[in-house]
Backbone bond lengths (Angstrom), bond angles and torsions (degrees), N, CA, C in turn:
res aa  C-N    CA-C-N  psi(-1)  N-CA   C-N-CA  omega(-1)  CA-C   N-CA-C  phi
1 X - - - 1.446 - - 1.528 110.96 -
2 X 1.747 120.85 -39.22 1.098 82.57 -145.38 2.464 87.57 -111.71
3 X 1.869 89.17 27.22 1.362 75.26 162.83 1.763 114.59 -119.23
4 X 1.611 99.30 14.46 1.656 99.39 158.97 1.551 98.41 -81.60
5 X 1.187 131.08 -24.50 1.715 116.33 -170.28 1.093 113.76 -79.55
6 X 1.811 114.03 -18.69 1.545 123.67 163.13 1.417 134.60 -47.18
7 X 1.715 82.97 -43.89 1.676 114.83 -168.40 1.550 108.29 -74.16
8 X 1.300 108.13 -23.70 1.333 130.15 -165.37 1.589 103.12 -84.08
9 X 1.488 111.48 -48.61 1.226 108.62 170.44 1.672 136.52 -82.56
10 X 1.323 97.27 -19.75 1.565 122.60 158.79 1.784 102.66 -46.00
11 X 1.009 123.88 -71.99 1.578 141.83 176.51 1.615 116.68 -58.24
12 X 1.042 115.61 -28.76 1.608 120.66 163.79 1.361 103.93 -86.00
13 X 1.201 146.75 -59.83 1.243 139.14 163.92 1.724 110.20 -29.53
14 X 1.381 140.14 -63.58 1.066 149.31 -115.00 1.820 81.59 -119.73
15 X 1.375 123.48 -34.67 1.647 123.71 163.60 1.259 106.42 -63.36
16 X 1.427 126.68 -50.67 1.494 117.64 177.47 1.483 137.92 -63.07
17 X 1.846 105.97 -19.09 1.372 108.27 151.33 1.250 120.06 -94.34
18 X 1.533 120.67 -23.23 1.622 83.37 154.01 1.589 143.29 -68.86
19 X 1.179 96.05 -11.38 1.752 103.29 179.84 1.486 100.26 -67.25
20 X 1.257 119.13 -31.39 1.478 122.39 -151.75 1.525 96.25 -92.10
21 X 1.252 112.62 -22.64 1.680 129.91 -177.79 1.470 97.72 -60.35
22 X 1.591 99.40 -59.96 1.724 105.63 -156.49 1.687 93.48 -75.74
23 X 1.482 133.11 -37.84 1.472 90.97 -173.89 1.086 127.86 -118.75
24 X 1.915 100.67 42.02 1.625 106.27 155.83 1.789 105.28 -100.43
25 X 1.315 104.43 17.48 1.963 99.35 170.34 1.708 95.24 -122.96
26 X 1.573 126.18 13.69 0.937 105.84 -165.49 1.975 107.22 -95.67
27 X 1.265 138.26 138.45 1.677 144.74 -142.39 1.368 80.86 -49.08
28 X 1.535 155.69 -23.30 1.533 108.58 -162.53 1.794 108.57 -90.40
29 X 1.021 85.75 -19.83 2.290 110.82 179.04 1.509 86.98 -58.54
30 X 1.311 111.87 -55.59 1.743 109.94 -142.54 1.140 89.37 -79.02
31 X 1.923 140.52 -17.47 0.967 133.26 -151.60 1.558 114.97 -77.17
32 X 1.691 79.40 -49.66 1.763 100.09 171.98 1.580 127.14 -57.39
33 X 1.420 118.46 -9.17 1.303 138.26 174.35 1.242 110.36 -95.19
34 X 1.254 125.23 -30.56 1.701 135.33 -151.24 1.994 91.68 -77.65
35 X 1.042 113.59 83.87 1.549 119.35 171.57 1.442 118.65 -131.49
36 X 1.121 107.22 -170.31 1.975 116.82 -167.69 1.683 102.29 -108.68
37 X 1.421 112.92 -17.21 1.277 121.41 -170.71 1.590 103.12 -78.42
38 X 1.253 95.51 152.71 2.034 110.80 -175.31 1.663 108.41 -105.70
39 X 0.967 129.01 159.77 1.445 146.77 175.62 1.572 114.08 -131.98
40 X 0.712 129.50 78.13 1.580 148.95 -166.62 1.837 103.45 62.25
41 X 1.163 101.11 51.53 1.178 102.58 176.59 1.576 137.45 77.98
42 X 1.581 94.61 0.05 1.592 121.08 179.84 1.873 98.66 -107.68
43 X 1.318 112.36 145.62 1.641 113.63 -168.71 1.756 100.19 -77.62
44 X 1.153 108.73 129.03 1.953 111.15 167.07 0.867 127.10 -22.41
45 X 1.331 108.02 -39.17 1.936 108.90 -179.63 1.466 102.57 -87.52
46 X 1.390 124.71 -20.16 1.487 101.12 173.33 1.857 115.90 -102.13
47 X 1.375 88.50 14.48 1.438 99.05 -178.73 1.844 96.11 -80.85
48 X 1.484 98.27 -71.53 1.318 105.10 174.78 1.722 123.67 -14.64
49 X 1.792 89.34 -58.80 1.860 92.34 -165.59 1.497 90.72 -61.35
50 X 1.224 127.37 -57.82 1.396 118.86 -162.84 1.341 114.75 -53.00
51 X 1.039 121.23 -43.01 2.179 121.65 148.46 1.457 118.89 -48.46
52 X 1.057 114.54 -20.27 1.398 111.38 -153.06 2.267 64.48 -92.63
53 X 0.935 114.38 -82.19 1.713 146.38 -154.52 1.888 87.40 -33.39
54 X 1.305 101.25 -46.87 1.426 112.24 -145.43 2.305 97.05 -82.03
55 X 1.194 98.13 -33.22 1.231 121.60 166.52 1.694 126.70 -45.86
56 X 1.677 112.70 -56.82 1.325 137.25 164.73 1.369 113.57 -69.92
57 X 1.517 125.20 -50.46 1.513 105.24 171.37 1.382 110.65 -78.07
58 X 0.900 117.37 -9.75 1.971 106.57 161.01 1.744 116.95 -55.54
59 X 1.403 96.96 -61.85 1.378 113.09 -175.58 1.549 108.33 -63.17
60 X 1.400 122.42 -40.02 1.435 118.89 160.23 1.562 117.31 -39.90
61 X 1.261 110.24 -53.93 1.557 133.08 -170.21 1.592 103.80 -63.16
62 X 1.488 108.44 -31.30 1.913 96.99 176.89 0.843 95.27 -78.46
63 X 1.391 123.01 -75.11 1.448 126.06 -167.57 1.035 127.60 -51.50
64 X 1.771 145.92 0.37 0.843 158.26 118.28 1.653 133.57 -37.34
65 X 1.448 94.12 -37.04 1.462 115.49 179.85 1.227 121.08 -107.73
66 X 1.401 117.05 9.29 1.424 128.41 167.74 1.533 112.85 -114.60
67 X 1.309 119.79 -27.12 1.924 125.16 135.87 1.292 99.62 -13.21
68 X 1.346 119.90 153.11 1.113 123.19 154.62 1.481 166.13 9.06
């Protein structure tokens, strides 16, 4: 019982960063990034995704690693 309620929360956790995944790439996020300006020399909007990218497999990685 109480490691289906685990499993259960493993998967609600792991739905809530993906939701959070999809609508920080979704056009109005990307919009506000979408500029001419550089961030160490890489453009904002591809700075972002790589924050945005680098952000979610972190949070995968706790919550993954606090499972079991």
């Amino acid at each position: 019982m109480a490691k289906s309620r685990d499993d259960e929360q493993l998967a609600g956790r792991l739905v809530v960063v993906a939701a959070l995944a999809l609508v920080l790439i979704l056009p109005p996020f990307l919009a506000r990034f979408d500029r001419t300006d550089r961030v160490f020399g890489v453009p904002v909007l591809w700075a972002y995704l790589y924050i945005v990218w680098i952000v979610v497999i972190a949070l995968v990685a706790v919550i993954g690693g606090r499972s079991r």
